[in-house]
Structure formats: C-alpha cells, structure tokens
C-alpha positions as CSV (number, residue, x, y, z in Angstrom):
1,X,172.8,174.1,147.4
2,X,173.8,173.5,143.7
3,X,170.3,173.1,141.6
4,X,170.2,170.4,138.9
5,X,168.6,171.2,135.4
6,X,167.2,169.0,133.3
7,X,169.6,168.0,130.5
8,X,168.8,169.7,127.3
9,X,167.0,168.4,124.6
10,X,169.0,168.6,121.1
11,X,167.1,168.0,117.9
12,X,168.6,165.9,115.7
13,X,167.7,166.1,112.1
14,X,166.3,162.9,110.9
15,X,168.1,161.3,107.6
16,X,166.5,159.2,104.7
17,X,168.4,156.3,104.7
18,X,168.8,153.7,101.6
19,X,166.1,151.0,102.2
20,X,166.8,147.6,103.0
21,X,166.9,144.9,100.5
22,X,169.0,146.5,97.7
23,X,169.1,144.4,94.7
24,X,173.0,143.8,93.5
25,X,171.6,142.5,90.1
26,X,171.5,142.5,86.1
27,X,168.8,142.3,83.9
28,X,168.9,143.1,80.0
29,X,167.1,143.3,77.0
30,X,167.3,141.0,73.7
31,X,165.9,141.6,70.5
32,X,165.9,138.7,67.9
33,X,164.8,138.2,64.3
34,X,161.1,136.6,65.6
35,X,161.1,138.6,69.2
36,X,162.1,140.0,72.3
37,X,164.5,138.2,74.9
38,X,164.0,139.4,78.6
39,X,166.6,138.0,81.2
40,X,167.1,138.9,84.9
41,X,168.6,136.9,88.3
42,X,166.8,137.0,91.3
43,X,169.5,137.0,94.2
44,X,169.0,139.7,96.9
45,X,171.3,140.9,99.0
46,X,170.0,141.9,102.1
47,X,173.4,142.4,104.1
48,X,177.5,141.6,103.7
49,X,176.4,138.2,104.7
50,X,172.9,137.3,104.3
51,X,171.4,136.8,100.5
52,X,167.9,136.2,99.9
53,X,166.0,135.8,96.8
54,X,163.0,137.8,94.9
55,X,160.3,137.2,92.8
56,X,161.1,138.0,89.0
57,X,161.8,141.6,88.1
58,X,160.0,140.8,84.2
59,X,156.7,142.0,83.8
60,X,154.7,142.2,80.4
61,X,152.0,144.1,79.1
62,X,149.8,143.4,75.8
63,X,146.9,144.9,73.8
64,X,144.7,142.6,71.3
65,X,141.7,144.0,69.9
66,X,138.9,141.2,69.0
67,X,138.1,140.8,65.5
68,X,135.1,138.6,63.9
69,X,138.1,136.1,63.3
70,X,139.3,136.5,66.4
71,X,141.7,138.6,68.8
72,X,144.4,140.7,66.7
73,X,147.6,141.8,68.5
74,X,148.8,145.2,68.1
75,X,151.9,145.7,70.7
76,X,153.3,144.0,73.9
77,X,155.9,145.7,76.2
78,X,158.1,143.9,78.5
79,X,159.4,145.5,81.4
80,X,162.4,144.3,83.4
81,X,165.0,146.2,86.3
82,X,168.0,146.1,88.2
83,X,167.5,148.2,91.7
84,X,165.7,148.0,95.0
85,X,162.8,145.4,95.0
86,X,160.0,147.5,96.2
87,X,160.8,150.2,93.6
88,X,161.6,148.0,90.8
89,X,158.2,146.4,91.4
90,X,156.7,149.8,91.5
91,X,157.8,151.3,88.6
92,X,156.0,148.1,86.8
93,X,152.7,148.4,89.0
94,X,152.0,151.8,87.7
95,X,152.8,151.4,84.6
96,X,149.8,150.4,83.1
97,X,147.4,152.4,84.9
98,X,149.9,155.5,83.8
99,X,151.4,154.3,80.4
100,X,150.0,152.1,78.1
101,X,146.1,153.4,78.4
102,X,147.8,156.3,76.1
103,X,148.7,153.9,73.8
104,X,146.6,154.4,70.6
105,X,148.2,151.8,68.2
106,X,147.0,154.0,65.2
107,X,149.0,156.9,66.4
108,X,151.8,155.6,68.4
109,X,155.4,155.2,66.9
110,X,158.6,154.9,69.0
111,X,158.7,158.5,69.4
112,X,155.4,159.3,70.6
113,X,156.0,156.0,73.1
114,X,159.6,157.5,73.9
115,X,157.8,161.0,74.9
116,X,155.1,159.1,77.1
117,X,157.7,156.8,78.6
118,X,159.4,160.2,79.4
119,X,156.2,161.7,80.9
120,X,155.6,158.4,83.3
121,X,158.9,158.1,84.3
122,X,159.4,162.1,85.4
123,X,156.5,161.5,87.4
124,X,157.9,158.5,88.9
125,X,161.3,159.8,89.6
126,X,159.9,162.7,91.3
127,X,157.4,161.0,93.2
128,X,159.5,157.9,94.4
129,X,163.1,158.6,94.0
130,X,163.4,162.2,94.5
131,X,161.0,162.0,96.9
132,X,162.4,159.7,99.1
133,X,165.8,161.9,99.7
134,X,167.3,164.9,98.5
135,X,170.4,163.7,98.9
136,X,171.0,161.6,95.3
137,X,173.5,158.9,97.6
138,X,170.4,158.3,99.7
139,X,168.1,157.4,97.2
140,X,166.6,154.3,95.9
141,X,167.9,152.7,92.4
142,X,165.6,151.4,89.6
143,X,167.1,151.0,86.6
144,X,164.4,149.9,84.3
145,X,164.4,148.1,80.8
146,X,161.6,148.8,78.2
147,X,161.4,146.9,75.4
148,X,158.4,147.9,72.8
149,X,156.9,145.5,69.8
150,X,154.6,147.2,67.5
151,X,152.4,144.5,65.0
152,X,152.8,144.7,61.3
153,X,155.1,143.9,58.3
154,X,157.5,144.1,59.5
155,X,157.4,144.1,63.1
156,X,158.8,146.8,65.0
157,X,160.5,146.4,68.1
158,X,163.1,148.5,70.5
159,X,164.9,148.8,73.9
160,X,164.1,152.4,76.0
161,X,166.9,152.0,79.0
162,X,166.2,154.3,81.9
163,X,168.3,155.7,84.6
164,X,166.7,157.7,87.3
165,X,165.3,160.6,85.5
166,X,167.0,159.8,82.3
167,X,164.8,157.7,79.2
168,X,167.6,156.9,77.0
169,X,166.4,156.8,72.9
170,X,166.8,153.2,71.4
171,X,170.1,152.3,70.9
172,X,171.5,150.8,67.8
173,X,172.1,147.4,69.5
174,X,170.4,144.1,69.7
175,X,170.8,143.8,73.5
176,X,171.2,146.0,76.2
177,X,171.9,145.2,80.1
178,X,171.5,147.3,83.3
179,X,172.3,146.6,87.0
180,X,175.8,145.9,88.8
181,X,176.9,143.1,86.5
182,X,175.5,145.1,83.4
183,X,179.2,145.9,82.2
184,X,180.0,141.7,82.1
185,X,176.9,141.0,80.5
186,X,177.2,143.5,77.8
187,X,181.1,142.6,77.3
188,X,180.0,139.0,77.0
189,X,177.5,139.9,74.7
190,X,179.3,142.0,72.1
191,X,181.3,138.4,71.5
192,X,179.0,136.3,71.3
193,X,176.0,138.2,69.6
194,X,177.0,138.7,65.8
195,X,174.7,137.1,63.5
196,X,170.7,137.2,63.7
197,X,169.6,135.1,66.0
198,X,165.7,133.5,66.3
199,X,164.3,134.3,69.6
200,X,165.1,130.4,71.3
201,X,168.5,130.8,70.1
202,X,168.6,134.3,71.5
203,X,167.5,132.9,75.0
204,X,169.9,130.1,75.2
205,X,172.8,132.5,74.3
206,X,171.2,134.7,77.1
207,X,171.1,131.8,79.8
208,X,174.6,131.4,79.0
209,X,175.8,134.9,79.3
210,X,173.5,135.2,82.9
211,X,175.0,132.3,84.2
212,X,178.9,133.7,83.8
213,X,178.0,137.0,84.9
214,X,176.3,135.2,88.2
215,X,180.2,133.4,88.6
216,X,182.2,136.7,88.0
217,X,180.2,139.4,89.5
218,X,179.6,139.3,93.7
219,X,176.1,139.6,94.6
220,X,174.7,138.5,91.1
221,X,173.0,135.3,91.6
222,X,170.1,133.2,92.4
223,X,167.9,131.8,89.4
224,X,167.9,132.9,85.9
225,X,164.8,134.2,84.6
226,X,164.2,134.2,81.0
227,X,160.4,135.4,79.2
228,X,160.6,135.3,75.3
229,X,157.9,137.1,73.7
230,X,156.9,136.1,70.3
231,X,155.3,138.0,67.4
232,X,152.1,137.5,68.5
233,X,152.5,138.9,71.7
234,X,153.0,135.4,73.5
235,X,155.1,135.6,76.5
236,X,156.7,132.5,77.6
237,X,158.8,131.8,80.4
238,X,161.4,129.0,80.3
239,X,161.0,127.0,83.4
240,X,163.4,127.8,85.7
241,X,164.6,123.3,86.2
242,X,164.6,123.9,82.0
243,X,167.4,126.8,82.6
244,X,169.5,124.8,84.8
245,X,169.8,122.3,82.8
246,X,170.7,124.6,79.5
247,X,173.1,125.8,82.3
248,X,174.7,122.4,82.6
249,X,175.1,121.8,78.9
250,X,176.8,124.6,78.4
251,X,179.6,124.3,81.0
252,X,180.1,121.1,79.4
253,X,180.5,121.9,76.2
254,X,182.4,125.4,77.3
255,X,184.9,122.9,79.1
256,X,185.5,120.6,76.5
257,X,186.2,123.8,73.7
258,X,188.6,125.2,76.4
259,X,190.5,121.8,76.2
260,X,190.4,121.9,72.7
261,X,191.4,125.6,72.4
262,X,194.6,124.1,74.7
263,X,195.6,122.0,72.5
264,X,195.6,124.6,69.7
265,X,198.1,127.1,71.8
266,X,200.8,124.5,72.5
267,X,201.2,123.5,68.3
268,X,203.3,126.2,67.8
269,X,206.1,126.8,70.7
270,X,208.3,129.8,70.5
C-alpha cells in the first residue's frame, strides 16, 4: 500500500512592498522680495486607473516671543513634499517635537539649522525609509522642501531640499521644485522668474506654472495649493475657488498672446 505524506511546508520569505497610495506629485519652494511662496497639488494616484485626492502636503511652523508691546516674530518654517502620503505627512508631524525646539533664534544661522535639519532627517530616514525595506526600490519616497525665514534687517530666508538621506545646502535660486513633475516646474520657472518678484506676484506666477505642469505631466493634478508667508510670519492660504479662477485668467490671456505671437511668425515669410 503506497503511504501518503503530508505535502511539505516551504517558507517563503516575506517582501516589503511599496505602500499603497503613492503620491505622483510636485511641490516647490518660492522665495520673493517680502516672503516665502509654497505650492503643491493634491492628486493621488492610487492605481493605473483610480486617482484620488489628499489633504495639502504644506505645513508651517512659527516662533513669536511676547513682548510688553506685543508678540515679536523671530522665524517661521514651511514645510512642503512630494512622496507617499503617510510619510510625507510624517516627516511634518515630527518635526516639531524633533526640530525646531532646538531652535535658539540667538544662536541659530542657516548652518546651525542646516546641521539640525541633517540630524532630524538621518533619524527619520533610518527610522521610516530604511526601515521599512532594505531593498532601496521597495522603499517609501518623501521628498521634502524646507524653507527657513529668520526676522531682522534684512530678513533672511532659504530653501533646504532633501532626498532620502540627503539635506541639500541652499541653493543659489529663488525657487526650487521636487516630485515627478519637478523637472517641468523648474523648466517653467527658469523662464518666467527673472526679476524680483513681491510675494502675491510670486504666487500668481506659481499658480500658473502648477497649473501647466498638472496638463503636461500624468498623474500631477487635483487642486493647487498655494500658502504665502509674509515677513511677519503670517501664513496665508489662497482659497482654493480664488486659484481657479487666477487659473482661468491666465489661459485667457496665455491664448490670446499665443494668437498674437502667430501673427508675429507669419510677417516675415521665407
């Protein structure tokens, strides 16, 4: 008689794989004359053929300390990312707790802030990115923006751009995008942004340069989010019906100058 045997049991090693909900998406950084300029979309895509949307990827973080004549601001940092949701969001949660308590405005220039952005972000690399796979193709993106303003005459303000373990110095450059349609964005930028610009001006440009990145790049989309934050430390968002309608205007006014432009090219015929 021929005796059965259970069939074996193979092991099979168990693989991190990329969370759901990855975030396709641009967000950049603006520094004007009178501010800081911080932009992002909000489309998720959570398959080939579903999209969904997610709450704003701009945070902001200020200190005041109250005078006799009232509070005194001494720096604000915005904080804005292209990634997965979750860890997008995280990297902002902690950041406070983590980061700016070792802010001492006395003390504290862009270097020292640059080697304690350093110090958080290790931490959170290894603790949340690393973590999560050993393999680097299986691990979650964050691509983080930090933009700095320091009070005082005059007022001091910079772009940190960080990719996973990496804080990049401030650049020598009044804007600076991450995220899949980063490249667009940036391209778009380096034509239109070549004067000084107040910060309103500097957000309308911005809703303008979102909008054509949404058209051109696949998987950039949903609402444009713009925050401006003044030299008081004032963080404003423009309304997102407010953006749609700037978004209106200028596709009007792009069409008619395209028209124009037309006209131009056929004056001289070879």
């Amino acid at each position: 008689m021929m005796r059965l045997f259970p069939k074996p049991h193979l092991c099979r090693p168990k693989f991190a794989r990329l969370p759901k909900g990855k975030l396709v998406t641009v967000a950049a950084g603006l520094l004007s004359s009178d501010g800081m300029v911080l932009c992002a979309d909000t489309e998720e895509a959570i398959s080939e053929d579903r999209k969904g949307t997610t709450a704003s990827k701009i945070r902001t973080f200020k200190s005041h300390t109250l005078l006799e004549d009232g509070p005194k601001f001494e720096w604000t940092v915005g904080v804005a990312g292209a990634g997965h949701s979750d860890w997008v969001l995280k990297f902002s949660q902690d950041f406070d707790d983590r980061m700016l308590k070792k802010i001492d405005r006395q003390k504290t220039n862009f270097t020292k802030f640059g080697q304690l952005l350093e110090e958080y972000n290790q931490g959170f690399f290894e603790r949340y990115i690393k973590g999560y796979a050993e393999d680097p193709s299986q691990r979650p993106q964050a691509h983080m923006l930090v933009l700095v303003q320091f009070s005082g005459n005059p007022l001091l303000r910079n772009i940190f751009r960080i990719n996973d373990n990496l804080v990049l110095s401030p650049e020598v450059s009044d804007c600076i995008a991450v995220g899949k349609g980063a490249a667009v964005f940036q391209s778009l930028a380096d034509r239109l942004l070549n004067g000084s610009y107040t910060m309103a001006q500097m957000a309308s440009i911005a809703v303008y340069i979102m909008d054509r990145v949404k058209s051109e790049v696949p998987g950039v989309g949903g609402n444009t989010h713009i925050v401006m934050i003044g030299p008081d430390g004032i963080d404003r968002a423009i309304p997102t019906r407010r953006v749609k309608e700037l978004e209106f205007h200028h596709a009007d006014v792009e069409f008619r100058m395209d028209s124009a432009f037309a006209e131009e090219l056929i004056k001289e015929l070879p």
